[in-house]
N, C-alpha and C positions, 0 to 999 in steps of 0.2 A: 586465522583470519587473513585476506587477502585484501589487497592494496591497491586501485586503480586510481590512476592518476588522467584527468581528459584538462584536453584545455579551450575551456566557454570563452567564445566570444564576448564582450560584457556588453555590447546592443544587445544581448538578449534579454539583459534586465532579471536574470534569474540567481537565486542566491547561490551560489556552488553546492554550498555543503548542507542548504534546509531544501530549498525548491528539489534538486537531482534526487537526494537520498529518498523523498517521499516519492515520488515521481518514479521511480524504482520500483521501493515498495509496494506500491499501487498495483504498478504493472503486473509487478511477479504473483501480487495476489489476487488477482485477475487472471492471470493464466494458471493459478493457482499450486504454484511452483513453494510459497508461502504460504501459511496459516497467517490470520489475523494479527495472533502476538507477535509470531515472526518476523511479518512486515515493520509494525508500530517496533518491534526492538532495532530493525536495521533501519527503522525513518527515524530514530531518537526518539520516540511522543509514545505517551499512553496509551493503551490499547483507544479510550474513546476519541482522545483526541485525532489518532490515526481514522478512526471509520468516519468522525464530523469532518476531516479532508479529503478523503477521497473523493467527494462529487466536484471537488476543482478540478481532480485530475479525471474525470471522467468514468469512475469506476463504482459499479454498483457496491453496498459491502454487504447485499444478499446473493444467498444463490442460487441459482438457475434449474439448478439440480432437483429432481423430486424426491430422490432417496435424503435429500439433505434435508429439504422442508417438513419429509416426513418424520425426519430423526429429531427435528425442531419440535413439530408439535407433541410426537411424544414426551418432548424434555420440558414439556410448555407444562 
């Protein structure tokens, strides 16, 4: 595991260690650097809880991909 330390202005009103880590998360699983659980383990939060926050951070938690939609509905 590795360790980064930033240091937030506190005008920005964000919580260091909840708002950043999801905010992160998000990101990486959006550029899809993450899987789903991935992310929700590196944000702290449950797989559902992670996918019910990601539209704060602007991140769809479908994807865009056709070979994925199709992998979905066969698993549907």
């Amino acid at each position: 595991m590795a360790t980064l330390t930033l240091n937030i202005p506190k005008n920005l009103g964000l919580l260091p260690t909840f708002d950043l880590s999801v905010y992160l998360a998000a990101k990486l699983y959006e550029d899809e650097v993450l899987s789903s659980g991935q992310a929700s383990t590196l944000a702290n939060l449950s797989k559902r809880g992670f996918i019910e926050l990601m539209g704060k951070y602007g991140v769809s938690p479908f994807s865009t991909k056709i070979e994925d939609l199709l992998e979905d509905i066969k698993n549907a």
